[in-house]
N, C-alpha and C positions, 0 to 999 in steps of 0.2 A: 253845804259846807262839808268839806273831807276832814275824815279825821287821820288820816294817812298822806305821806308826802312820796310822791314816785317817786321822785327823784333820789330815795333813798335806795330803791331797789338797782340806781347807774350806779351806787355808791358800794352796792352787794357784788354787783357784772367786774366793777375794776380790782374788786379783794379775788373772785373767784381767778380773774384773769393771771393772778401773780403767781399763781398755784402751778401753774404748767402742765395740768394733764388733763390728759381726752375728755374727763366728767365734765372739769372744773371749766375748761375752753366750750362745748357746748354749752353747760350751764350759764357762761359769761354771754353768749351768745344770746341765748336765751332771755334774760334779762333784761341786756341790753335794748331790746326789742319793746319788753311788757314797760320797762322805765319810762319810754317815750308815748307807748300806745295810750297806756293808761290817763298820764295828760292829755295826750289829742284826745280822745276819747269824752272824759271829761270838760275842755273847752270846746268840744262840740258839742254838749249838753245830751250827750246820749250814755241813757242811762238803765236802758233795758236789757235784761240779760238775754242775749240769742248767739247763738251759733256763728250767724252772720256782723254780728257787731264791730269785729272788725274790718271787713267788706265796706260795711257800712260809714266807720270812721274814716276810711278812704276815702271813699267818696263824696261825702262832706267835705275835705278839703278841695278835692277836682271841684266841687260847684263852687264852690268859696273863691275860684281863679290861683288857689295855692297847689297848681299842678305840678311844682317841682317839691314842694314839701308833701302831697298823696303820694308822686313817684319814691320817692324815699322811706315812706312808711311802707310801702309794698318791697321795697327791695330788702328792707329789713326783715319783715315779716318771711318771706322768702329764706333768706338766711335763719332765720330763728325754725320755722317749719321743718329747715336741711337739721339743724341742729337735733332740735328734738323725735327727728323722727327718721333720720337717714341712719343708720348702725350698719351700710355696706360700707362708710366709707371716713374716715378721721377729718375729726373739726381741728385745723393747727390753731398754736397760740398769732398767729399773724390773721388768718379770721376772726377769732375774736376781738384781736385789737380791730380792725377791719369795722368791724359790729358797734364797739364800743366808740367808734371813732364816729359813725354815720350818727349813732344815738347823741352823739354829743350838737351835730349838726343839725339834728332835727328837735331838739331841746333848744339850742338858741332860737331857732326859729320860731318856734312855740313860743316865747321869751319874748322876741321883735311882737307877734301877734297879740299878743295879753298884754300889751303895750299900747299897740297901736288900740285896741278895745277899749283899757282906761282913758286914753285918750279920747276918743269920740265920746266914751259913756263920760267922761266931765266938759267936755264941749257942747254935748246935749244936755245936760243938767244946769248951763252957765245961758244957755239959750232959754229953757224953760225959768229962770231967773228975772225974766226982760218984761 
């Protein structure tokens, strides 16, 4: 059980975002990225701290058949990398929303998943019932 909820950290990415400058647009960025990873991350039950974990959490979802929700976790990630680590060049506030906008689409998704999870996990439990 988590004693933290990510989804507070999309709720950190939309306050940074209102801000309108170069920190506050990368940091929105930035966030926006760690809010969703941290759930995937988590409902993929990995829980080991490495370098690669999130490599890792990608590809969990590619074997999973959720190749268009890994694609989007990597384009995130991507963006969030440019953010935190590019200083040749300005994050606008319209990438951020950009960030903030993909993060929202890959939170429902996660949402539809943990879903569809309860759902088999009380289908299997209504079966072991019989």
């Amino acid at each position: 059980m988590t004693v933290f909820d990510p989804d507070e950290v999309l709720i950190v990415a939309k306050h940074l975002w209102t801000r309108n400058d170069e920190a506050s647009n990368r940091s929105a960025v930035s966030r926006s990225y760690y809010g969703v990873f941290l759930r995937a991350r988590d409902m993929a039950g990995i829980s080991k701290r490495h370098p690669k974990v999130h490599q890792w959490t990608q590809e969990h979802y590619e074997r999973s058949g959720e190749k268009g929700l890994a694609k989007r976790l990597g384009d995130l990630r991507r963006s969030r990398n440019a953010a935190d680590y590019s200083t040749d060049r300005h994050v606008t506030r319209q990438e951020a929303e950009e960030a903030m906008s993909l993060s929202q689409q890959i939170r429902a998704e996660l949402r539809v998943l943990a879903g569809r999870r309860h759902y088999r996990e009380g289908i299997n439990a209504a079966d072991g019932d019989r």
